[in-house]
Structures are given as structure tokens and as C-alpha cells.
N, C-alpha and C positions, 0 to 999 in steps of 0.2 A: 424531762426538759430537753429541749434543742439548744448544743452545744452552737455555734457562730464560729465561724474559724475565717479571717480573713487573708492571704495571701498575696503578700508582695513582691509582685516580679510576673514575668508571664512568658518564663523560658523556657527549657524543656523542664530542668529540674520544678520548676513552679506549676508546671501542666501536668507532670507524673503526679504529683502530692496532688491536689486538686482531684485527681482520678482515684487518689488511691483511699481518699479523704470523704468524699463523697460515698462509698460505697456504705457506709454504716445511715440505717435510717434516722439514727437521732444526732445527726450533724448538719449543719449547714453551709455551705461552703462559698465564697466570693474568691475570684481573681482579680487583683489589680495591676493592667494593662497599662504603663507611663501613655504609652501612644494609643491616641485615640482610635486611629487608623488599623491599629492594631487589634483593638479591643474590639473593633466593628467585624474584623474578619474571622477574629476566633468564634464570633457572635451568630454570624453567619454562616459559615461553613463549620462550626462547629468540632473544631480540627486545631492543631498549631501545624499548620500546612510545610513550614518551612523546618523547622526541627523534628516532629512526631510526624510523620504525613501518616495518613488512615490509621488512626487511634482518636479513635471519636470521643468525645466529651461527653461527661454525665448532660441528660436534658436539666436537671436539678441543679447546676451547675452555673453560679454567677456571675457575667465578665460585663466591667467597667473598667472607663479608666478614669471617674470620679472618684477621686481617694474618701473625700466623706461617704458617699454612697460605700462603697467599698468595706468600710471600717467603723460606721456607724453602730453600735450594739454589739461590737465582735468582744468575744470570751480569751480569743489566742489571736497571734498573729503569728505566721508565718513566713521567716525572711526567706525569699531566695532571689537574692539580688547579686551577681559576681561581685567581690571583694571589691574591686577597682571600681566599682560602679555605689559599693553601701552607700559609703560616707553623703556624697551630695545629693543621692536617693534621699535616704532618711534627713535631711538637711532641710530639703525642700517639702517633705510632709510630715513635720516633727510635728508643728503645731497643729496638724489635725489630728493627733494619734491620742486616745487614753492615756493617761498619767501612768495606768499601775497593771495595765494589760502583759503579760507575760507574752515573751518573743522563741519562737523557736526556731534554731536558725539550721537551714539545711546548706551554707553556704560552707567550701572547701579552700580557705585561702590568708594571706595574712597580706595585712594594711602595707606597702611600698618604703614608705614614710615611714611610718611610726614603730613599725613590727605589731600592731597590735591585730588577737584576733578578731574574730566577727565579732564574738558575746561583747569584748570590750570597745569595738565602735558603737555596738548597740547602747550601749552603758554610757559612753560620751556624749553622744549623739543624742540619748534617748531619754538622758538622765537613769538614773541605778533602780533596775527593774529586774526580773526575774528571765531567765534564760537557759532554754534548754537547747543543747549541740545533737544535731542527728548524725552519727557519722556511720561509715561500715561501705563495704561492698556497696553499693547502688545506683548501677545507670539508670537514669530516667528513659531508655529506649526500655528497657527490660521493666521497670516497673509499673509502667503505663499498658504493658499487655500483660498484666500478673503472672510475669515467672518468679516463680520462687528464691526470696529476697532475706536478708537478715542483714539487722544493723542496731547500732545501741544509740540509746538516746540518755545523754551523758547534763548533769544539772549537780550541783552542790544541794539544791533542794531537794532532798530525796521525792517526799511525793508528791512532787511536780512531776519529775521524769515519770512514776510512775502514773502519773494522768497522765502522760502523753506518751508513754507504752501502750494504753488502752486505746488512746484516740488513733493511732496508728495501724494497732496490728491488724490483721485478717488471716486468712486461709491461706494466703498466700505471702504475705510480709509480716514478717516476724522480730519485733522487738525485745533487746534484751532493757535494763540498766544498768549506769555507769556513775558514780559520783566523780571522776576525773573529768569534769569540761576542758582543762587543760591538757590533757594527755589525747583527747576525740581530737579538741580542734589542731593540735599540732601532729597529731596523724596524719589526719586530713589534708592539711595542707602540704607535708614535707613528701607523703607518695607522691607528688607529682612529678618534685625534681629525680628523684630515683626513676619516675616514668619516662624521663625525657632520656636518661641513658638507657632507657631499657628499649627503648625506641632505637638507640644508635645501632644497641646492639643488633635490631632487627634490620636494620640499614644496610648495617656493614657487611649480614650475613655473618653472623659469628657462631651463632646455633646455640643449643639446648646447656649444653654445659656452663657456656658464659652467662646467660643471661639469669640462671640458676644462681649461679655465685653470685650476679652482682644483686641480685633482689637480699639474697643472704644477709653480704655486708650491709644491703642498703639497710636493710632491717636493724644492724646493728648501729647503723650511722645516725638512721632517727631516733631511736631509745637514746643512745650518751645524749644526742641535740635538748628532747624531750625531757628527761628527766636534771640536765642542766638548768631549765626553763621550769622546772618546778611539777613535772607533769611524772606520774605512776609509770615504771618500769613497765608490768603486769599488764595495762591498757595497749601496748604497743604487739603483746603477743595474744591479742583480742580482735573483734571484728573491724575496729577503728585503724587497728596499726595493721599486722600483717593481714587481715582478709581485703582490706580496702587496696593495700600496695597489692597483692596477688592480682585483683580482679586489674587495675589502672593500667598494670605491667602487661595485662594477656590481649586485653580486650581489643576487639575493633570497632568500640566505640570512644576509646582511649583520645582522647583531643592531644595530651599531653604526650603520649607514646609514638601519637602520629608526627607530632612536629622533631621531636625525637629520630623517628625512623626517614625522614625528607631531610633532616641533617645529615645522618648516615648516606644518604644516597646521592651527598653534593648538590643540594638547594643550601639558601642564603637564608640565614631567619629572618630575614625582611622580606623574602620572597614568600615564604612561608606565610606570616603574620599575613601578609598584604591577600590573599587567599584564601584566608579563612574568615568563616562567617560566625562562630563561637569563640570565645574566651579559652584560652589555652594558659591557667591561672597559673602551672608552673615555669614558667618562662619571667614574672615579677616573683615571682619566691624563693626562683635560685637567687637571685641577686640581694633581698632580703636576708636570706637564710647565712648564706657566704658573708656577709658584711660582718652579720652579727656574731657567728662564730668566731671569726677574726676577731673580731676585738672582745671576746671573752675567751678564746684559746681554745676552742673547743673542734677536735681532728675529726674534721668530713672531707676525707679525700675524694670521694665520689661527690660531694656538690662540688668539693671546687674545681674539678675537672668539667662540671654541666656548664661552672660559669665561664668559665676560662674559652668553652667551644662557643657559647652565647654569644658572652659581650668582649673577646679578645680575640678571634678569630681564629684561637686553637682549631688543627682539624680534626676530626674523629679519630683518627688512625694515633695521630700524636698522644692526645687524651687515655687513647686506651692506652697506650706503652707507658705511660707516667701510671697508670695505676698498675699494670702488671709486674712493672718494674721498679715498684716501691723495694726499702729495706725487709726481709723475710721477716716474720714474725710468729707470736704465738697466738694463735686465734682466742 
């Protein structure tokens, strides 16, 4: 039997899956493009010209941006939609969607508002269905030309995740499972604020030693955050927590490292923002992140220096000396 796998979104991360989705001969695969315009030109050139350029599309490979078309008979759906973008996404094609269709979501970010994550806008949104979190190392530059990938795919339902370790993996991406959906999806999401200092550090020229330590702490800052939030210690020294902050922190595909490091080098984050043509998700999650430990007591000296540079106009230079110059301690 042919598996139907429909996908929502048609960004880079939604174009790598789509490619990576496709390669098994008993699946079938749809993109749905919001923009019609859009959907005509992935159609066409066969390409997402503007994020993937020459990373050609499977021919077996379905792009609409008719959501029935789209979603009609699908077995899975596949979210990749940015955070700030789910809620009124899935809002506006709730009522076309299956009742009891399982969602997998490759989205890395948490709700503004509410602090909720994906799985549970999905669940709002979607009414309480089943959901699986992809998390780990994974640019969609890299997995759209199969270089060699691993990430876990994280569900309470055990074998669910394990159906969708098999609809994933290949020769080249490699699925583990995780029963912590909460400890993926808050990986996922909190590496980015750690990226955006990890970008300072790249800014300021600070080199190999700082940026070593601050991944270190950060590591330690998301595990207390995480496992306050209900999420497994153990997942955070997994593909979810420190593989995915390693890769965020190095990469120069890093969106989040880059706005980070144009910090460091004296740009404006509004000058930043206003310049970029993707979603840079940690910039809404320092602020998220920061609120909510505040008001449950929980010490992230490194976010709250990310927010303090963000949204108070702290400089880099200041930020760092408030963390170097913290009270000495016992690690």
C-alpha cells in the first residue's frame, strides 16, 4: 500500500522533507503552497528558487496550493509552518483537514503569547490528535542534497514515532526515537536563543574558547529551563538538545547565529529583521523564554542577557561583562 503524506508549508524546511519523503517508492508525497503564485513556480521550475536554488524536486512530487487537493486521502500530515505563522495557518484550513489524521511537526519554536509548543497549537487548533516532533541537527540546505543527517522523532505514542522513523529514514537520514515530545520540542526551540549569543560571540571576535563555554552553559541553561517545563534531563544530552544547539551555534546556515553575529558587528535588530527574507524564530523566544522564567524563578543568565541586547538596547560588549562578571561559582 501507498503511504499519502501531505505537507504544510512550502519553505525550505517543507521542501527538504518533501525531497527527503519522496525517495521511498511506496509514499506519496503533496506540498501545500498558501500562495498560489508560489505553487505555480515550484510547479514550474521545479526548484524553491529562492531558499533551495538547484535542488530540483522529485517529478513524483505534488505542489498545489489547493488545501483539499492537497489533503484529500492523506495518511500523515506534515507541519512546517514557522511558529508565528501555525496558529492562523491551521485556523484557516482546520475545516478542511481529517478529524484523526496524525501530524508531524518539523517546526522549531514556541507560541509568543501563550508559551505553547507546536504539538500543542496543533491540539488547540486541531482539536487532540496525535503528534509526532522531529527534532536534532537538520538544515534543510543539507538535507535536500542528502548529506548525512540524524535526528529523533519524539511522540508519547510509541509506535507512531516508530512509523514515522521508518517513513523518514534512508541511507542517508537517520532516525532515532524519543518518547519526550516535550524535552524535542523545547530543545528545539531554546538552541536558538543560545544561537543568537553564539552569533555575538562571532561578531565581537571573541574566538574558540568563549564560544565553547558559552554552548557549555547554554547547554546547562536549557536542561534546568526544560526539565522545569516537565521535559527529560537525558533528551537535552541527545540529538534534540545538544546535537541540534552544536549544529545552530556553527552553521552558516544558522539564521539565528547570523542575527546574532550582525548584533555583534553593530547592526540594529530592526535593521537586521528588516533584511531578512526567513524567519529568525529565536529573536520571539528569547522574549517568551525570559518572561517565563522570570516568573517562575528559573536562572538563565545567558537568555537574559540575549534579551536585555534584543529588546533594551544592552550592547554586546556590556552583555558579555554581566555574564563574565557574574558571582564565581561551583559549576
Amino acid at each position: 500500500m501507498t503511504t499519502k503524506i501531505s505537507i504544510l508549508g512550502s519553505g525550505a524546511m517543507a521542501t527538504a522533507c518533501s525531497i527527503l519523503l519522496a525517495e521511498r517508492d511506496d509514499q506519496s508525497v503533496s506540498i501545500w503552497a498558501r500562495s498560489p503564485d508560489h505553487a505555480r513556480d515550484l510547479t514550474e521550475h521545479r526548484e524553491n528558487r529562492r531558499l533551495l536554488p538547484n535542488v530540483k524536486l522529485p517529478d513524483k512530487l505534488q505542489i498545489t496550493s489547493d488545501i483539499d487537493e492537497a489533503v484529500s486521502g492523506a495518511d500523515f500530515l506534515v507541519a512546517a509552518i514557522p511558529t508565528k505563522f501555525l496558529r492562523p495557518a491551521l485556523e484557516k484550513i482546520a475545516g478542511h483537514l481529517n478529524d484523526d489524521r496524525p501530524v508531524i511537526s518539523v517546526i522549531k519554536g514556541l507560541e509568543n503569547e501563550t508559551f505553547m509548543r507546536p504539538s500543542e497549537i496543533i491540539a488547540d487548533v486541531l482539536g487532540n490528535r496525535a503528534v509526532v516532533a522531529l527534532g536534532g541537527p537538520s538544515h534543510a540546505e543539507e538535507i535536500a542534497r542528502r548529506l548525512p543527517a540524524s535526528v529523533v522523532a519524539a511522540s508519547g505514542d510509541v509506535a507512531l514515532a516508530r512509523d514515522v522513523q521508518q517513513m523518514f529514514n534512508t541511507d542517508r537520514f537517520r532516525v532515532y526515537t524519543n518518547a519526550d515530545i516535550i524535552g524535542v520540542e523545547l530543545a528545539g526551540a531554546l538552541k536558538n536563543v543560545v544561537a543568537i549569543a553564539a552569533g555575538i560571540c562571532d561578531g565581537q571576535g571573541f574566538g574558540d574558547n568563549a564560544k565553547s563555554a558559552l554552548l557549555t552553559r547554554g547547554l546547562v541553561e536549557i536542561t534546568r529551563f526544560g526539565v522545569a517545563m516537565g521535559a527529560e534531563a537525558l533528551t537535552f544530552s541527545g540529538l534534540a538538545g545538544i546535537g541540534d544547539l552544536i549544529t545552530t551555534c556553527i552553521s552558516q546556515y544558522g539564521r539565528n547565529r547570523m542575527v546574532g553575529e550582525r548584533l555583534g558587528k553593530g547592526e540594529s535588530l530592526q535593521e537586521i529583521l528588516d533584511s531578512m527574507d526567513a524567519v529568525a524564530e529565536g529573536v520571539t523566544t528569547t522574549r517568551s523564554v525570559y518572561e517565563l522564567a522570570e516568573q517562575e524563578g528559573i536562572e538563565m543568565p545567558i537568555t537574559t542577557e540575549v534579551f536585555r541586547v534584543l529588546f533594551e538596547n544592552k550592547s554586546p560588549v556590556e552583555a558579555t561583562d554581566s555574564l563574565m562578571l557574574r558571582p564565581t561559582r561551583n559549576e
